[in-house]
C-alpha positions in Angstrom: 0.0 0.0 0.0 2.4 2.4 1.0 0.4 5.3 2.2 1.9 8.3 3.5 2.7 8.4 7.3 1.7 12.0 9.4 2.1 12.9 12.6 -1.2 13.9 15.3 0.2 13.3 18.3 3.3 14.2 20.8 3.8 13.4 24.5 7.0 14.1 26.8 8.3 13.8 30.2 11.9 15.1 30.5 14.2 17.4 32.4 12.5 20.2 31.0 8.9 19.4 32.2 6.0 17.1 32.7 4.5 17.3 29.2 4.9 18.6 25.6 4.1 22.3 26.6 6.8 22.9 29.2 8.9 20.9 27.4 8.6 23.0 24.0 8.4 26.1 26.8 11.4 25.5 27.8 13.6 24.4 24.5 12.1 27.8 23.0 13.6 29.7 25.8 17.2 27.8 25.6 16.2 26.8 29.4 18.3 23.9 30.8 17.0 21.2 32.7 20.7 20.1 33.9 21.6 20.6 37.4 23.3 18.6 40.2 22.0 15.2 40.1 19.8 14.6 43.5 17.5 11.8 45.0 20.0 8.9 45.2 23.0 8.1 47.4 25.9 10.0 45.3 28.8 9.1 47.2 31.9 8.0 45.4 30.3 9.5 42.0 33.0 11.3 40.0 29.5 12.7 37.8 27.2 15.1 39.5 25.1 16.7 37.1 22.2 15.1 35.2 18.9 16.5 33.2 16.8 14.6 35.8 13.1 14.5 35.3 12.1 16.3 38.9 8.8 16.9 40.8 7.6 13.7 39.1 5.2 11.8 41.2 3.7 8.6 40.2 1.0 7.9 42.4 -0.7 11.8 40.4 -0.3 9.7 37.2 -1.4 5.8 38.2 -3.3 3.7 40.7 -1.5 2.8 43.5 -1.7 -0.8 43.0 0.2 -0.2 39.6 2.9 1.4 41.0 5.1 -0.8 42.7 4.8 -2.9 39.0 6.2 0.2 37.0 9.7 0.9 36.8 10.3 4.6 36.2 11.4 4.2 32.5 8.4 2.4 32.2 5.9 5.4 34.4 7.6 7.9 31.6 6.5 6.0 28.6 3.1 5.9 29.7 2.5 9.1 30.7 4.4 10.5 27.2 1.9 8.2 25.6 -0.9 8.8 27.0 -0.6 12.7 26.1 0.1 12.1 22.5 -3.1 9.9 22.5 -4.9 12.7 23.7 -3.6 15.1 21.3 -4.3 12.8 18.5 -8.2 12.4 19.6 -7.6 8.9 19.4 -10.3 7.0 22.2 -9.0 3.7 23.9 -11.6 2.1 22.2 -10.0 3.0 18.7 -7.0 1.3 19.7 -7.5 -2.1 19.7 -5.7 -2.6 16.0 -2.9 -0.2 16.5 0.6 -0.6 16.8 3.0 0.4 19.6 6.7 0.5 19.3 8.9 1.5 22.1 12.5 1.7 21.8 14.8 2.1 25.3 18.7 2.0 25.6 18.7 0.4 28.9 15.1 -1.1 30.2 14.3 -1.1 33.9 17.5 0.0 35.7 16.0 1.0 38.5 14.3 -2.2 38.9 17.9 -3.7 38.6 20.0 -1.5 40.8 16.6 -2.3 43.6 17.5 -6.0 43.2 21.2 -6.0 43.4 21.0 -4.1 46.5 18.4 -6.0 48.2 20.4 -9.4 47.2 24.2 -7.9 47.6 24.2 -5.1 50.4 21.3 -6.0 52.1 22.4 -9.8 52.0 18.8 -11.1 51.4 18.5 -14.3 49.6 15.2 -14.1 47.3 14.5 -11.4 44.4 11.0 -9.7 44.2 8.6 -11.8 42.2 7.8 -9.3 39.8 11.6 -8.3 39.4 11.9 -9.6 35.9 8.6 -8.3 34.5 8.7 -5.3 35.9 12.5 -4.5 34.5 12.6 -6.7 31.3 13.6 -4.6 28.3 10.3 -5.2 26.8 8.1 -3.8 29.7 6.8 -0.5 29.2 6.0 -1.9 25.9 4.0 -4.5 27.7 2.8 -1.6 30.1 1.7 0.4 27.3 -0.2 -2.3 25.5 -2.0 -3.5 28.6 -3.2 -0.3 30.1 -4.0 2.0 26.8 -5.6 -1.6 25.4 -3.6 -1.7 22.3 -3.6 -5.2 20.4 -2.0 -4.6 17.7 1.4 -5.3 16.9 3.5 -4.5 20.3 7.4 -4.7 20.6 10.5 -3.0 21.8 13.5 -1.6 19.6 16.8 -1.4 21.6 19.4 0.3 19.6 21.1 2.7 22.2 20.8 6.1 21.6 19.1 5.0 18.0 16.6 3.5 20.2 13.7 6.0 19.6 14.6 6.6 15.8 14.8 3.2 14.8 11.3 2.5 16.7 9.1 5.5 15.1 10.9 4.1 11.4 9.6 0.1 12.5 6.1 2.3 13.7 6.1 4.0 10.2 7.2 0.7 8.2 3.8 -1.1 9.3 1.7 1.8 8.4 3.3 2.2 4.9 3.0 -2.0 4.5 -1.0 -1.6 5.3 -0.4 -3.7 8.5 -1.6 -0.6 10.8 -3.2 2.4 10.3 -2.3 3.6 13.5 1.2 3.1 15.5 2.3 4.9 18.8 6.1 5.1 19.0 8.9 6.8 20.4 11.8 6.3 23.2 12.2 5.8 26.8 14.8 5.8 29.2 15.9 6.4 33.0 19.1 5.5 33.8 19.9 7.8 37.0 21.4 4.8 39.1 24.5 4.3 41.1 25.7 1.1 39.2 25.0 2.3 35.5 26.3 6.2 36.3 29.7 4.3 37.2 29.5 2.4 34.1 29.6 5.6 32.3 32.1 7.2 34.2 34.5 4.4 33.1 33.6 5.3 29.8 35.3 9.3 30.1 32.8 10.5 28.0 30.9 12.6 30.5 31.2 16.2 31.2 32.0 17.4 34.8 30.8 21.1 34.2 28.1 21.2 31.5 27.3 19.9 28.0 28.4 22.5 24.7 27.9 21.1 21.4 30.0 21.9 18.4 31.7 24.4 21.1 35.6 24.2 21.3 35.6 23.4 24.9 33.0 20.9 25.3 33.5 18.2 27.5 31.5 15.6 27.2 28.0 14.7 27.2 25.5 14.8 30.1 22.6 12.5 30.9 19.2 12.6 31.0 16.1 10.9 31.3 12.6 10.9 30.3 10.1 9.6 27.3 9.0 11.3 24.1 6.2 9.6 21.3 4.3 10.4 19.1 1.1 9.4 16.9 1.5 8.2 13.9 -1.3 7.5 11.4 -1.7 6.9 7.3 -2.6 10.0 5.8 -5.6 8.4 4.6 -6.9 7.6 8.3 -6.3 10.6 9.8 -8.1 12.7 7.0 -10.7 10.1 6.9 -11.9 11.0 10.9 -10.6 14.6 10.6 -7.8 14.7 13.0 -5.6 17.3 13.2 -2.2 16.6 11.0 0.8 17.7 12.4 3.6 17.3 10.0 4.3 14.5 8.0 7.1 11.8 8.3 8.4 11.4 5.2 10.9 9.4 5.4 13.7 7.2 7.4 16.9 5.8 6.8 19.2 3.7 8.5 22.9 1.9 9.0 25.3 0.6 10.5 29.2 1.9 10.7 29.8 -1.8 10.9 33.6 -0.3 12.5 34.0 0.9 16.2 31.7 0.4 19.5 32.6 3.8 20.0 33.8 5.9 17.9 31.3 7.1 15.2 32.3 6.9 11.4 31.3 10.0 9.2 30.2 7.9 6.2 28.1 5.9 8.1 26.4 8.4 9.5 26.1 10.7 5.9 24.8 6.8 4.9 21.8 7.1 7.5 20.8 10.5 6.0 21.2 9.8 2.2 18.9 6.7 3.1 16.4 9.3 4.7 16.1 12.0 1.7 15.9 9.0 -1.1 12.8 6.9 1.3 11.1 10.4 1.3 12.1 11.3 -2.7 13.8 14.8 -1.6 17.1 16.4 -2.4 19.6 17.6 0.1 18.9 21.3 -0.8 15.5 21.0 0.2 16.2 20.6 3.9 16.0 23.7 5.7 17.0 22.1 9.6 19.0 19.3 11.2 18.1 18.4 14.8 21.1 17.1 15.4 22.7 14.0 18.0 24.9 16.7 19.1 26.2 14.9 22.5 28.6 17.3 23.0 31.5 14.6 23.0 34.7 15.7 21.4 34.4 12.1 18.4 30.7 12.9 17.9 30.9 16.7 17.2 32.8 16.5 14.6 32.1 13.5 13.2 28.2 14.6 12.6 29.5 18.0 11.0 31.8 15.9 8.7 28.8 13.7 7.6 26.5 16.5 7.1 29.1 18.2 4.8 29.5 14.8 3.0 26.2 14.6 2.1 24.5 18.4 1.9 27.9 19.5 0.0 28.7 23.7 -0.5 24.7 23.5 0.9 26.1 22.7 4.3 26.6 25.6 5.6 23.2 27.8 4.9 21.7 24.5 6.6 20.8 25.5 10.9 22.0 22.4 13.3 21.1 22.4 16.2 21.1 19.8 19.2 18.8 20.3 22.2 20.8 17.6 24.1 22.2 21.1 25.1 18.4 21.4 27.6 17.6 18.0 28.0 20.6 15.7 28.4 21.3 13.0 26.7 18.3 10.7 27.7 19.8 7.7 25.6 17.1 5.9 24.3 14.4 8.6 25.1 16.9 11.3 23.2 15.4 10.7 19.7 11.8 10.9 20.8 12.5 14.1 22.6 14.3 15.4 19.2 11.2 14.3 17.0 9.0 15.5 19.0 10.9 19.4 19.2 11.7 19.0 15.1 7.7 18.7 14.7 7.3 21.5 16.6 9.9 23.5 14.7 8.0 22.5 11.5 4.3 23.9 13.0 5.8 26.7 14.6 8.7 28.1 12.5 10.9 28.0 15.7 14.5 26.7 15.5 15.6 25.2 18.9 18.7 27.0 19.7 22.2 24.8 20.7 22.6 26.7 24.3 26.1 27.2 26.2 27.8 27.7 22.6 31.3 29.7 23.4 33.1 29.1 20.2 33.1 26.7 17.3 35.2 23.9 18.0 38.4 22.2 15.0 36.1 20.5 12.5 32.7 22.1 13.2 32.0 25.0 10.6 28.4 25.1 10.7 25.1 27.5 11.8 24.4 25.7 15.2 21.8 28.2 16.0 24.2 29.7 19.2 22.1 29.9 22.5 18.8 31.6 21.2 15.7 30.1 19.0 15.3 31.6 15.7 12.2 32.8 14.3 12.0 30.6 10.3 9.6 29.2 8.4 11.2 25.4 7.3 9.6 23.5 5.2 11.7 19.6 5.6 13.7 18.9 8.7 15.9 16.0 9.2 16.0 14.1 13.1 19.5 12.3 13.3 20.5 9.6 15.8 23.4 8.1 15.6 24.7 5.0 18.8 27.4 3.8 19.6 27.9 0.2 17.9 27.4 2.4 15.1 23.9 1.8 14.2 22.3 4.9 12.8 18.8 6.1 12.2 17.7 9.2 10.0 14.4 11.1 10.0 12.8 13.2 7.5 9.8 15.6 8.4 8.4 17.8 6.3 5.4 20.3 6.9 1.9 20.2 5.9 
């Protein structure tokens, strides 16, 4: 069938607020949502900053008998989901046949650091019951399936920081093939635990200070947490009961460096995003904005301005990049959802998120990263990247309606 994929829906929950209109509040006003990280036992930390989702209390969003049975990565997905639902005038009842695909970097961490603790420091010898269901990978999937009644097709997309990306492209894929006319999609992620922020300060990619991409003296990345998803619908539904269209996805593209674990490759990434324009028939001149990965890591900087240059050419530098990792953190697998959901918004508003705490460009990154303030422009096509370590890349193309 291949129908044409649009957008009607966006939820969020990240450092920047509790729904899509702080969130898009916020990223407007080049407002940062990292400070020091707080609610945990720190000690022995070397990183203590973090874009952590605050003020967020469960029990306002769910029964109290679901609680204990929701691991935070899976309470954001929900309540992310549940908004863009709601914005899409979709009723439960409508959603028997759709599709959900949820992507996540890391699954229920919380759930895990809970049970080594109980079984390691506090010396107990039996795990909760509901340990593995409630922190499998493929839970808030699950969770989103059973309590929003969705029984269509329902699975989870772990790429890392792809993770999102890859999962609204697998959404779109069963649209366009006429399995679905409706899919909900999008990223999760909370990885604010002891044992997994130590795994990440072995890795020395972290900033101590702050997170300035493309700037000379960035650092490092920071982390963040949260969910964004979106609706998305065949054109032909969505005209046919009169929704409200957003944008429209017009494409995706995806690869794989098949090289390093960490350390990005520039053609693999210029691959990703020449897969993207030819899926949505379009020609490099006709984007007007990148939302960029833009971690703010020395490799990844540069390596994304080298592939956009490979592929956009002499057009390169009248594109605007910008990466709003700067606000929200890098929430891993929740990142590309939270960057589709603020490139959509660009698109209806003719706002450009700005790349905040830009000093100076750094060696190898020439380009218009939209420094610290949004930018009032009409766009017309908008490119989403994400690109993970293990190389695996995923491209998307919006384009407004």
């Amino acid at each position: 069938m291949n129908d044409r994929v649009v957008i009607t829906g966006l939820g969020s929950v990240s450092a920047l607020g509790l729904n899509t209109d702080q969130f898009w509040s916020s990223v407007k006003e080049g407002r940062s949502g990292i400070l020091p990280l707080t609610g945990f036992d720190n000690a022995g930390l070397k990183i203590n900053l973090g874009a952590q989702v605050r003020a967020f209390d469960p029990t306002v969003h769910f029964f109290s008998k679901d609680v204990p049975l929701l691991d935070r990565y899976s309470q954001f997905a929900l309540v992310a989901c549940r908004e863009a639902i709601d914005q899409a005038g979709l009723a439960a009842a409508s959603l028997g046949g759709a599709a959900a695909v949820i992507g996540t970097g890391c699954g229920g961490k919380e759930t895990d650091e809970a049970t080594y603790d109980h079984l390691y420091r506090q010396q107990k010898t039996r795990a909760h019951p509901f340990t593995i269901p409630k922190g499998m990978p493929s839970a808030a999937a699950s969770q989103v399936s059973m309590q929003l009644s969705i029984a269509g097709p329902v699975f989870t997309v772990s790429s890392a920081c792809s993770s999102a990306n890859h999962a609204i492209a697998q959404a779109a894929l069963l649209i366009r093939a006429g399995v679905v006319d409706v899919a909900i999609a999008g990223g999760t992620d909370a990885p604010f635990t002891y044992g997994l922020l130590k795994a990440w300060e072995a890795l020395r990619v972290v900033s101590s200070d702050n997170c300035r991409p493309f700037s000379a003296d960035r650092s490092g990345l920071v982390l963040g947490e949260g969910a964004g998803m979106v609706v998305l619908e065949s054109e032909r539904h969505a005209k046919g009961r009169g929704a409200s269209i957003l944008a429209r996805l017009a494409g995706s593209g995806m690869s794989a460096d098949a090289g390093h674990i960490t350390d990005p490759s520039a053609e693999g990434a210029a691959r990703a995003i020449q897969a993207a324009l030819k899926d949505a028939g379009l020609n490099s001149q006709d984007v007007d904005y990148v939302n960029a990965h833009g971690t703010g890591t020395m490799a990844n900087d540069r390596t994304e301005t080298e592939a956009l240059h490979r592929v956009f050419g002499s057009d390169a530098k009248s594109l605007m990049v910008s990466s709003t990792k700067s606000m929200h953190g890098h929430a891993l697998g929740a990142s590309g959802g939270l960057e589709f959901v603020a490139t959509v918004l660009a698109l209806c508003e003719g706002v450009i998120p700005p790349t905040i705490n830009f000093t100076r460009p750094g060696e190898g990154c020439d380009l218009d990263y939209v420094p610290n303030t949004a930018r009032e422009k009409d766009i017309h096509v908008a490119i989403s990247n994400s690109f993970a370590f293990g190389g695996l890349n995923a491209v998307q193309v919006l384009q407004a309606v």
